[in-house]
C-alpha atoms as an extended CHARMM CRD file, in Angstrom:
* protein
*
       228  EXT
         1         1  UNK       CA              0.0000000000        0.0000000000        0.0000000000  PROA      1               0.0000000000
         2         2  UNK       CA              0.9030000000        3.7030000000       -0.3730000000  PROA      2               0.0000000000
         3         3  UNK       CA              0.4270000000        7.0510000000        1.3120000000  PROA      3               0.0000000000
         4         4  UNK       CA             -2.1100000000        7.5030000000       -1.3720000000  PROA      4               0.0000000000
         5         5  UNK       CA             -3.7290000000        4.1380000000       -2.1200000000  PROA      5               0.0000000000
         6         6  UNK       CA             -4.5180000000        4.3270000000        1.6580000000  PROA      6               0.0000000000
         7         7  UNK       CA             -6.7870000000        8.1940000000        1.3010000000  PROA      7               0.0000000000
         8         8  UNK       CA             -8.9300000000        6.7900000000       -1.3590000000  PROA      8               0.0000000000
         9         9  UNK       CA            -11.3350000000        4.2270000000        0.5730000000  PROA      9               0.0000000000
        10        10  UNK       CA            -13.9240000000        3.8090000000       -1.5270000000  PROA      10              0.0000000000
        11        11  UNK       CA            -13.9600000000        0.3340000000       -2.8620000000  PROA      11              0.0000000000
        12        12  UNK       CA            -15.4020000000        1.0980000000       -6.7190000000  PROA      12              0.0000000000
        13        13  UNK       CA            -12.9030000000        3.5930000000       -7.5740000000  PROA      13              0.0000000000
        14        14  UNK       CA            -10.4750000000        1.6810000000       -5.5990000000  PROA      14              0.0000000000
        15        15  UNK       CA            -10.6550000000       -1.4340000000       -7.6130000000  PROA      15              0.0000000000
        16        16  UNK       CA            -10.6950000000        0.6150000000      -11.0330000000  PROA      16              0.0000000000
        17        17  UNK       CA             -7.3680000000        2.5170000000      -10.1890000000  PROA      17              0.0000000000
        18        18  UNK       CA             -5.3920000000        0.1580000000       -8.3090000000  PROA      18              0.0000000000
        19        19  UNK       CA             -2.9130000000       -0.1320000000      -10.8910000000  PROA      19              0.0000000000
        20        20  UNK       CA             -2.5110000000        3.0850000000      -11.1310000000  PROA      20              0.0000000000
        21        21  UNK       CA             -1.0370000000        3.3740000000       -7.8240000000  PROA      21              0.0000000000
        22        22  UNK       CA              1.6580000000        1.1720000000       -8.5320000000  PROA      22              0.0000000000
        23        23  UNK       CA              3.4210000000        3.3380000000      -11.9610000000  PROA      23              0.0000000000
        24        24  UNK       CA              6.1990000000        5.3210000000      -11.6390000000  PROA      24              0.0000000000
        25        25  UNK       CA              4.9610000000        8.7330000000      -12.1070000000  PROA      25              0.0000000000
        26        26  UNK       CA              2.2550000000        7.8460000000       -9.1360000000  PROA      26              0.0000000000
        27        27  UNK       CA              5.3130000000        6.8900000000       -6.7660000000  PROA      27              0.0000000000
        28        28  UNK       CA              7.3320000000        9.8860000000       -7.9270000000  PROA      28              0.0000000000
        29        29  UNK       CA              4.1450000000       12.0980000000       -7.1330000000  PROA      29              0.0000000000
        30        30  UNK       CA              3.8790000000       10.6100000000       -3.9480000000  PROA      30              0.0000000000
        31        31  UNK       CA              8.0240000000       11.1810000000       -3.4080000000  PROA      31              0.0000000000
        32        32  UNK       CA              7.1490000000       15.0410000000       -4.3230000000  PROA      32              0.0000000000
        33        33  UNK       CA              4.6050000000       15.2840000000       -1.6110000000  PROA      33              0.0000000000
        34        34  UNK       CA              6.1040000000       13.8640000000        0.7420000000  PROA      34              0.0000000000
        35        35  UNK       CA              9.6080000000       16.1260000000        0.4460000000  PROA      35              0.0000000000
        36        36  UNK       CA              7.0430000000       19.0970000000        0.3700000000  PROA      36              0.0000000000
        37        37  UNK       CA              5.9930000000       18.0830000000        3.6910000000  PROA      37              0.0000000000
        38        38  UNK       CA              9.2710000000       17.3790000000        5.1990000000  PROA      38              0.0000000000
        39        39  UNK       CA             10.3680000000       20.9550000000        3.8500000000  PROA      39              0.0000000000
        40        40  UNK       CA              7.1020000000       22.5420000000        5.8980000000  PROA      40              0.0000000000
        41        41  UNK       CA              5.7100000000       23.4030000000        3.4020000000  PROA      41              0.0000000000
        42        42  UNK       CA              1.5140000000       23.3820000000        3.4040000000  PROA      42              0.0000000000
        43        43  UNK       CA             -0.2400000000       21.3310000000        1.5320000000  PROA      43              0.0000000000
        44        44  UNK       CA             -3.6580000000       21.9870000000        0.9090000000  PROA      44              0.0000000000
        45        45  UNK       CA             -6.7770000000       19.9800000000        1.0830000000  PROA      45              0.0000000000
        46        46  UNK       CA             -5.3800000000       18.7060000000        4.5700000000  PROA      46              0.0000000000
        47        47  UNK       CA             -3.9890000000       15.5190000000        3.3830000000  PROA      47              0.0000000000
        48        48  UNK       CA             -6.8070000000       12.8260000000        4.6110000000  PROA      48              0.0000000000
        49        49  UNK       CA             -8.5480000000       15.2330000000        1.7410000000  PROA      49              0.0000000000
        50        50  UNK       CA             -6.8510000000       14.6780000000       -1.1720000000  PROA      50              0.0000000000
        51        51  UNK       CA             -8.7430000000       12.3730000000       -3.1540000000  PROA      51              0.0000000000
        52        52  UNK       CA            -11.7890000000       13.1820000000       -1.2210000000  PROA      52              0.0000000000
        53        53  UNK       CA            -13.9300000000       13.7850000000       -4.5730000000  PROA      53              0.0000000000
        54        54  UNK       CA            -13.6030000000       10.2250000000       -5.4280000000  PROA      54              0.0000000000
        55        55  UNK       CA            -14.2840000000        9.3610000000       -1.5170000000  PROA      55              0.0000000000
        56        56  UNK       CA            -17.6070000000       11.4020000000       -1.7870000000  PROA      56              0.0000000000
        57        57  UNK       CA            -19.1370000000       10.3680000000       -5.1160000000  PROA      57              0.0000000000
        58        58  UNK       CA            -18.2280000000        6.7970000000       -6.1820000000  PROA      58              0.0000000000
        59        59  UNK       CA            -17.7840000000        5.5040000000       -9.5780000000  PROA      59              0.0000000000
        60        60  UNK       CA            -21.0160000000        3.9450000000      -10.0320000000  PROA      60              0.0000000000
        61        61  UNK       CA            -22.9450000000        6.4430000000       -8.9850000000  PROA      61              0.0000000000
        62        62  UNK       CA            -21.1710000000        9.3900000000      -11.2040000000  PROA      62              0.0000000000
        63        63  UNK       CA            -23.8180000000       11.2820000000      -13.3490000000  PROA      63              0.0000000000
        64        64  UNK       CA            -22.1040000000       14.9470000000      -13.6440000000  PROA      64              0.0000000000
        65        65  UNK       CA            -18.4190000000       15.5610000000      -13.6150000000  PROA      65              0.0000000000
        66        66  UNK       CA            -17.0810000000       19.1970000000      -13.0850000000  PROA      66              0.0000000000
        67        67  UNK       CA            -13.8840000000       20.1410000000      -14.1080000000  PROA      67              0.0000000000
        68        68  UNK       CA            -12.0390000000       22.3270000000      -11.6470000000  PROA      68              0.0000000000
        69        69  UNK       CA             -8.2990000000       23.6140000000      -11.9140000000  PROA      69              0.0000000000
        70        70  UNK       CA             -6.4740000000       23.3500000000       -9.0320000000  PROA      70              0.0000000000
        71        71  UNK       CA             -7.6750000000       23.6110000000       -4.8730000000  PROA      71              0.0000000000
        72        72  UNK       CA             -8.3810000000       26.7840000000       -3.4200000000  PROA      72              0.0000000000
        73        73  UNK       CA             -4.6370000000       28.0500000000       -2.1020000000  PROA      73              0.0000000000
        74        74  UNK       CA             -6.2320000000       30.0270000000        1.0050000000  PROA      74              0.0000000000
        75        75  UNK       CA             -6.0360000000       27.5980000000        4.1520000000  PROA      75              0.0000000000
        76        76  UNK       CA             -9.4930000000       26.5190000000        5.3970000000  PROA      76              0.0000000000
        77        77  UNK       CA            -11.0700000000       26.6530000000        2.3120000000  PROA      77              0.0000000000
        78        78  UNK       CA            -10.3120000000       23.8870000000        0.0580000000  PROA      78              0.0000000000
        79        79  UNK       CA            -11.3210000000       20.0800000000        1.4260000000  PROA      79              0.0000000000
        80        80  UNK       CA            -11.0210000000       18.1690000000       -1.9420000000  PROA      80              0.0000000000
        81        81  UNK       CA            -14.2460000000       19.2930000000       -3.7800000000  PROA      81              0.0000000000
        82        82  UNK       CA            -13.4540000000       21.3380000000       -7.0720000000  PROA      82              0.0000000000
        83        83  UNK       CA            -15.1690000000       25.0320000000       -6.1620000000  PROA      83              0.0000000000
        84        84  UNK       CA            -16.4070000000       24.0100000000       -2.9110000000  PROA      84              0.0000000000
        85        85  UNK       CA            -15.6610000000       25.4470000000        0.4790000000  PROA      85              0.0000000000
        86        86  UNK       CA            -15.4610000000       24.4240000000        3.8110000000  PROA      86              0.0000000000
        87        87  UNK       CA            -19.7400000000       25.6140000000        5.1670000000  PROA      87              0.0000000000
        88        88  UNK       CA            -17.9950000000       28.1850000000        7.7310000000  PROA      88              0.0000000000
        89        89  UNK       CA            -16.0720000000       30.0990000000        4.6000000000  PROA      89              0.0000000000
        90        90  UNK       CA            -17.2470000000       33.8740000000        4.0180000000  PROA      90              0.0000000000
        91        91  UNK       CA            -16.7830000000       35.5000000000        1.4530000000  PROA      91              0.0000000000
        92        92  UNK       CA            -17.5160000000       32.9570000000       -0.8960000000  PROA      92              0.0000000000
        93        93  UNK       CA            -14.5110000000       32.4350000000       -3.7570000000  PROA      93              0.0000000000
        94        94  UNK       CA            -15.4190000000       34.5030000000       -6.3320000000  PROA      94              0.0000000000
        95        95  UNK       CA            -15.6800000000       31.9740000000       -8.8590000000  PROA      95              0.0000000000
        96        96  UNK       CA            -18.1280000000       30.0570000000       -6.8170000000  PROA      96              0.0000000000
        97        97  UNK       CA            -19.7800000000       33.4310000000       -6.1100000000  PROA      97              0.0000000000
        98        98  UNK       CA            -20.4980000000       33.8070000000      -10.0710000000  PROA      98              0.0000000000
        99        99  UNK       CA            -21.1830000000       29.9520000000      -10.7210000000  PROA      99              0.0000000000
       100       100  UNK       CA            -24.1940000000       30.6250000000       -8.0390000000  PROA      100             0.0000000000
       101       101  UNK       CA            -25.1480000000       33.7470000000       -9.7990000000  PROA      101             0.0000000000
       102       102  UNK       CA            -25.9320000000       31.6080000000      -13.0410000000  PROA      102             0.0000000000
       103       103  UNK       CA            -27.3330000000       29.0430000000      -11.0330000000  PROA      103             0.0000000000
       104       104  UNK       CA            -30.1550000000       31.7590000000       -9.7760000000  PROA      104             0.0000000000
       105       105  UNK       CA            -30.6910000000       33.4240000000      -13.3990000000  PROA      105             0.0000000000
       106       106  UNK       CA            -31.1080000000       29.7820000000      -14.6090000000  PROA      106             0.0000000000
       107       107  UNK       CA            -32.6800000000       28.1550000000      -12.2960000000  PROA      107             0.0000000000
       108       108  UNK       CA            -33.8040000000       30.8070000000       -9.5920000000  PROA      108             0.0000000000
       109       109  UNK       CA            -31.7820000000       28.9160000000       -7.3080000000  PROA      109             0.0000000000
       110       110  UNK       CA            -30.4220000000       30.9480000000       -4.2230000000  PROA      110             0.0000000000
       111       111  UNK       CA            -27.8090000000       29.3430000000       -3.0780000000  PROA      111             0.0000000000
       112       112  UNK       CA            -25.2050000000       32.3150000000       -1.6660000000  PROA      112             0.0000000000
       113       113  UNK       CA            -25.9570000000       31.3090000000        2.2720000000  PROA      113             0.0000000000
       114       114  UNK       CA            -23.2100000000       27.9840000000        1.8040000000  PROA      114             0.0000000000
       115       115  UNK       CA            -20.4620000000       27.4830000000       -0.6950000000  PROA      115             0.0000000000
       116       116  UNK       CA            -20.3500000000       23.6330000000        0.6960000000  PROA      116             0.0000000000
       117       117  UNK       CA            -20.6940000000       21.4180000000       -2.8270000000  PROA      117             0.0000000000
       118       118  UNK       CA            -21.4010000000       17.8910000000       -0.5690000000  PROA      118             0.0000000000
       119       119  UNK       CA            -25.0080000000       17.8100000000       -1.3360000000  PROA      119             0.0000000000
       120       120  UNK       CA            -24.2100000000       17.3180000000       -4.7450000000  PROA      120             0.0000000000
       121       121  UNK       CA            -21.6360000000       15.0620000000       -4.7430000000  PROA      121             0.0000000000
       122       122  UNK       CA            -23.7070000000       12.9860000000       -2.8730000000  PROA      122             0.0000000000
       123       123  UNK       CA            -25.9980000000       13.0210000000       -5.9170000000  PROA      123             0.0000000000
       124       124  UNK       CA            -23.5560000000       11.9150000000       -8.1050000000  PROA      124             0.0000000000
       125       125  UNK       CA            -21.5650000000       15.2220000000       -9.0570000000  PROA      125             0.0000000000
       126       126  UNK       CA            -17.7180000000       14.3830000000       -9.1060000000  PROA      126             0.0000000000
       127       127  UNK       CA            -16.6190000000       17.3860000000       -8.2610000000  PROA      127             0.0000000000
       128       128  UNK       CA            -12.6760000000       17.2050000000       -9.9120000000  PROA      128             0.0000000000
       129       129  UNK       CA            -10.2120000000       18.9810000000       -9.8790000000  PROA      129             0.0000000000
       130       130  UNK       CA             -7.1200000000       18.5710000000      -12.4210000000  PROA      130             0.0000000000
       131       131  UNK       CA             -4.7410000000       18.8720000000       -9.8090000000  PROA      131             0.0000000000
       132       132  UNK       CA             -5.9140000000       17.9160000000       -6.3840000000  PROA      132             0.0000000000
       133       133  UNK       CA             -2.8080000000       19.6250000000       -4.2790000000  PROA      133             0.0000000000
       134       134  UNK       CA             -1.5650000000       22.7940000000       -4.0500000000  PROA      134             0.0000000000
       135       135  UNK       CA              1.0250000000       24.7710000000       -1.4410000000  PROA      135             0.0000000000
       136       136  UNK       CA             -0.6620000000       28.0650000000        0.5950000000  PROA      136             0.0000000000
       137       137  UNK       CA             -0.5070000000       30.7760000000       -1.4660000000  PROA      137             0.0000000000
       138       138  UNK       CA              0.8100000000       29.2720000000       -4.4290000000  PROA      138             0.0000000000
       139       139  UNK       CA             -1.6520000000       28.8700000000       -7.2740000000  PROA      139             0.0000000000
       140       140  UNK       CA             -0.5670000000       25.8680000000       -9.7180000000  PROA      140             0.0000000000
       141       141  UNK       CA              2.2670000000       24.7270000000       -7.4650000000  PROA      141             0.0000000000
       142       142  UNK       CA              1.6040000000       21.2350000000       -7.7250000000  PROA      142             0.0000000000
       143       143  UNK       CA              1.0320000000       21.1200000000      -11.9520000000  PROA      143             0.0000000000
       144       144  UNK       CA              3.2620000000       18.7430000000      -13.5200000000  PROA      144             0.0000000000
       145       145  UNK       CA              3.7210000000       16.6180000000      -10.5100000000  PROA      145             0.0000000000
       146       146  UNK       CA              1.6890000000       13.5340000000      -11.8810000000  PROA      146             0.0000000000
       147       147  UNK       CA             -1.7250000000       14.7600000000      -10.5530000000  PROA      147             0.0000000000
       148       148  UNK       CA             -2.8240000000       15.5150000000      -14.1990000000  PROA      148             0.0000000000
       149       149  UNK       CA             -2.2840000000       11.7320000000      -15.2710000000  PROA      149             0.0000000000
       150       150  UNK       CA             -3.8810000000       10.3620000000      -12.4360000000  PROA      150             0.0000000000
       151       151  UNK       CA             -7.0070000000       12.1880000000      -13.0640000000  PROA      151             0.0000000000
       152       152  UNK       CA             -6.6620000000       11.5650000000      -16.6820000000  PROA      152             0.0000000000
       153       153  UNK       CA             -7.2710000000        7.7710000000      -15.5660000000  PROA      153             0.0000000000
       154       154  UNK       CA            -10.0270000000        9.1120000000      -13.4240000000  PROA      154             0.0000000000
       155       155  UNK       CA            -11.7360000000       10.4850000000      -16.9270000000  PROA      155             0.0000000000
       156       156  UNK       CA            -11.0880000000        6.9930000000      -18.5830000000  PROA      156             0.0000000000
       157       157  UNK       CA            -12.3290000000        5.1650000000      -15.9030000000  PROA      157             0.0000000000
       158       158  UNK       CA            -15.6610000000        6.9490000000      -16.4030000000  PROA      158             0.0000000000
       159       159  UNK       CA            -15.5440000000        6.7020000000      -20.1380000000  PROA      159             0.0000000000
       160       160  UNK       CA            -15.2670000000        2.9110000000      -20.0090000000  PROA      160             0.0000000000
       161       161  UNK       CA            -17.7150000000        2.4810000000      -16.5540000000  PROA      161             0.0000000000
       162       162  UNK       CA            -20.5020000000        4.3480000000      -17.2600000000  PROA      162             0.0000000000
       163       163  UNK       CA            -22.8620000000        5.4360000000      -19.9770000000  PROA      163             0.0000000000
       164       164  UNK       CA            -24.6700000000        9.3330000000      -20.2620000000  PROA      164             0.0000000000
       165       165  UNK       CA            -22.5660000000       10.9570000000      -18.1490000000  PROA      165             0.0000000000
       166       166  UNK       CA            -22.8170000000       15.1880000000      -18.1720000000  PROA      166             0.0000000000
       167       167  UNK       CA            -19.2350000000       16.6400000000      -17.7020000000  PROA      167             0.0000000000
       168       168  UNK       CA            -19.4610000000       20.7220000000      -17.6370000000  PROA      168             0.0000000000
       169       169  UNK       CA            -16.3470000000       22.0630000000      -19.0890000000  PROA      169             0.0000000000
       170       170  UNK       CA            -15.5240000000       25.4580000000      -17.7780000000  PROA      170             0.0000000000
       171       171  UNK       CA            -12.6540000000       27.5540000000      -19.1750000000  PROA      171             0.0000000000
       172       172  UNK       CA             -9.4960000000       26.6890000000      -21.3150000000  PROA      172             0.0000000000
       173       173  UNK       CA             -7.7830000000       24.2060000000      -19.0600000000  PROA      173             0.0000000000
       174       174  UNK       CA            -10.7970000000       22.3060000000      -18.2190000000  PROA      174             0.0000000000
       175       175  UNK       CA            -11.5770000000       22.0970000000      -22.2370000000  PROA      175             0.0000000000
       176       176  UNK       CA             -7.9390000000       20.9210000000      -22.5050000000  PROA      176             0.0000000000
       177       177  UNK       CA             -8.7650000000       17.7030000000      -20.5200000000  PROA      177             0.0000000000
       178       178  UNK       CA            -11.6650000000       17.4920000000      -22.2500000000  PROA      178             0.0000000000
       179       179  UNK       CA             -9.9580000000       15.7870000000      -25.2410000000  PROA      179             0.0000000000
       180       180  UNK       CA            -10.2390000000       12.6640000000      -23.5160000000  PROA      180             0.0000000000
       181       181  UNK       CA            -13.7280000000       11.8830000000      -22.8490000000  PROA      181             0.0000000000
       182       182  UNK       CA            -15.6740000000        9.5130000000      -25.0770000000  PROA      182             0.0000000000
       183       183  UNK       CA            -18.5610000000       11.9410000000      -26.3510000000  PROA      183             0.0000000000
       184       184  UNK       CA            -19.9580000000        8.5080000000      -28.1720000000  PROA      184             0.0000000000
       185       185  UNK       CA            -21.3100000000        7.7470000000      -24.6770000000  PROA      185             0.0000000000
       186       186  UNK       CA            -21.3710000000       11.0060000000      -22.7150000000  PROA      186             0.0000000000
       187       187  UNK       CA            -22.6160000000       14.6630000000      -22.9570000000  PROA      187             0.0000000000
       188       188  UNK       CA            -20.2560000000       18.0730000000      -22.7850000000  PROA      188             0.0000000000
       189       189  UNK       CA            -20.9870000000       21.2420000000      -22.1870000000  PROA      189             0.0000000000
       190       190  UNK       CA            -18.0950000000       23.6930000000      -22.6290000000  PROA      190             0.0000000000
       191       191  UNK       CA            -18.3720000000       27.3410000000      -21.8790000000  PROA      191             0.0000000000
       192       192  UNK       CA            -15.8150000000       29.7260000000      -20.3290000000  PROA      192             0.0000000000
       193       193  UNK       CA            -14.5130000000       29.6770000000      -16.8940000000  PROA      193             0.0000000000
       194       194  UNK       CA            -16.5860000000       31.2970000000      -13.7970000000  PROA      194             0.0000000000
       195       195  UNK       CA            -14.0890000000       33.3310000000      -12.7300000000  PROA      195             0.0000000000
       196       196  UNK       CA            -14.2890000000       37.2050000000      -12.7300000000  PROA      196             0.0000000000
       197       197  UNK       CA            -11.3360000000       37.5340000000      -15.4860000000  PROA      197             0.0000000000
       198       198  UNK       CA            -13.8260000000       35.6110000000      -18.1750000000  PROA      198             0.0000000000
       199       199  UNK       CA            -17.2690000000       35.2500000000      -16.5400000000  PROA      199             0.0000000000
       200       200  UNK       CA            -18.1630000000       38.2340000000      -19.2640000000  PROA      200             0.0000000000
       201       201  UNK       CA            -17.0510000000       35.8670000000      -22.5060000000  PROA      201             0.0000000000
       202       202  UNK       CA            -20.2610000000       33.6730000000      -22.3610000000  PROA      202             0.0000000000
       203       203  UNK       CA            -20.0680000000       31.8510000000      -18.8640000000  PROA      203             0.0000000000
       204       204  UNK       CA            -22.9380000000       34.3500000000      -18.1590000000  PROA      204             0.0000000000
       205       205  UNK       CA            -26.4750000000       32.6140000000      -19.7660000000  PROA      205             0.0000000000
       206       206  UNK       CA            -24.9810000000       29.1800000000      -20.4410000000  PROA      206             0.0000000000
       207       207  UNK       CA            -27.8330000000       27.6940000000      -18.4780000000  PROA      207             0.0000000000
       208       208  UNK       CA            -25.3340000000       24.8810000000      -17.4810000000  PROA      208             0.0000000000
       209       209  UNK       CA            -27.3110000000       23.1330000000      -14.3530000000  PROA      209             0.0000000000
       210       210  UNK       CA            -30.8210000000       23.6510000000      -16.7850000000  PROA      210             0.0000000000
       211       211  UNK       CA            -29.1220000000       22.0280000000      -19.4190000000  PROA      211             0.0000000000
       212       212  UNK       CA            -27.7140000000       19.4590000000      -17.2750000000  PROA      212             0.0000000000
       213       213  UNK       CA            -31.0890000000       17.8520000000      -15.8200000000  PROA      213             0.0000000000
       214       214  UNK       CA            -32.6770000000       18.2340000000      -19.4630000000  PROA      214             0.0000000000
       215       215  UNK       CA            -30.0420000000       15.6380000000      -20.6980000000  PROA      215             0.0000000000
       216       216  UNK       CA            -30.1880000000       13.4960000000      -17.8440000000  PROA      216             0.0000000000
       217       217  UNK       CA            -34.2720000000       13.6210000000      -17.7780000000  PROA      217             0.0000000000
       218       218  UNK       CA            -34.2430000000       12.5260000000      -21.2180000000  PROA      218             0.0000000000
       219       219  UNK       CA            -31.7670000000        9.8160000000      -20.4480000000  PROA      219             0.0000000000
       220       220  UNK       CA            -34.4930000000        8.0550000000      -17.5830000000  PROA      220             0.0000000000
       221       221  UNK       CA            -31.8960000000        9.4430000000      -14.7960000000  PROA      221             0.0000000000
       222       222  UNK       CA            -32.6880000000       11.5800000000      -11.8340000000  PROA      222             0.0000000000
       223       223  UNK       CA            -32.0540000000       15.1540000000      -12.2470000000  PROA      223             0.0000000000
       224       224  UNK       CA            -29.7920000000       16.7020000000       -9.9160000000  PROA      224             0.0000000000
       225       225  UNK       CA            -31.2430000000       19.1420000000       -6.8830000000  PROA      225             0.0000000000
       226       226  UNK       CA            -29.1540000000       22.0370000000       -7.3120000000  PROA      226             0.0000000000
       227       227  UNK       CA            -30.2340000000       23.8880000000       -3.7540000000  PROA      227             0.0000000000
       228       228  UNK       CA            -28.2270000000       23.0040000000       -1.2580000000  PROA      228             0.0000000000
């Protein structure tokens, strides 16, 4: 076993990446993380968080995917949820601040009182982020460590497990990854990022979580409760 074949506990996605634990670039991920930690450096989610996406919302059950980048940097935000927060955080991120502003125009959801994602995960939203470490206070300080081809598996996994799957695609990076999802089997909808910096380019009136529950409706599967 290995520091992180021992956070992910939940036996689908378990038995669907074990290999994956066992290649080099997983074991010289692992060696990075563990240096980073030795140096003092901190790593955030809190480490028993790291894969907690997959922990939250197993394979079987995986009907949306979101595409994050990497975890909030800001200590006692992030806890392994792509755009999620911790329920005591305020101000909400301002990314998840604009994804709930959409939400209300499309939906007339209000949803500002908790940026805590778990409800839907628990639905079946796999909440992913590319990278799922980062240090405090550095943005991207974890990219090219091996998270992106671990996740990449993640993606594969679902192409070849499951069948009508939504995956919401926001921004450049996110569309990047997109290259690898079987769209023979599963439904994307691409749009630009929710941050402030490109909101403004079309993000605004994509009607993502409308369009969402209209494909999944018409596929006989339950239609995700947005309100938290």
């Amino acid at each position: 076993m290995s520091l992180l074949s021992d956070l992910l506990t939940e036996e689908s996605w378990r038995r669907v990446l074990a290999e994956e634990f066992t290649k080099p670039y997983m074991q010289e991920l692992e060696a990075f993380l563990t240096q980073e930690q030795a140096l003092g450096k901190q790593i955030l989610p809190p480490q028993p968080q790291w894969l907690e996406a997959l922990n939250r919302t197993p394979l079987h059950q995986v009907k949306v995917v979101i595409l994050g980048q990497d975890p909030y940097p800001t200590a006692g935000h992030a806890h392994g949820l792509c755009f999620s927060v911790q329920p005591e955080v305020k101000p909400l991120p301002k990314s998840l601040l604009n994804i709930y502003k959409e939400l209300q125009g499309d939906c007339g959801i209000d949803n500002f009182h908790s940026g805590n994602l778990l409800p839907w995960a628990a639905q079946g939203v796999l909440l992913l982020n590319a990278v799922l470490t980062v240090e405090e206070k550095r943005t991207h300080a974890h990219q090219g460590q091996g998270w992106e081809q671990f996740t990449d598996a993640v993606i594969q996994a679902i192409n070849h497990h499951c069948s009508h799957v939504v995956f919401l695609l926001w921004g450049a990076h996110a569309q990047q990854k997109g290259k690898i999802i079987d769209r023979e089997k599963h439904h994307v909808l691409q749009s630009p990022h929710p941050s402030p910096l490109s909101a403004y380019r079309g993000f605004w009136g994509s009607k993502p979580f409308s369009r969402v529950n209209s494909y999944l409706t018409g596929k006989e599967k339950m239609p995700i409760v947005w309100q938290l």
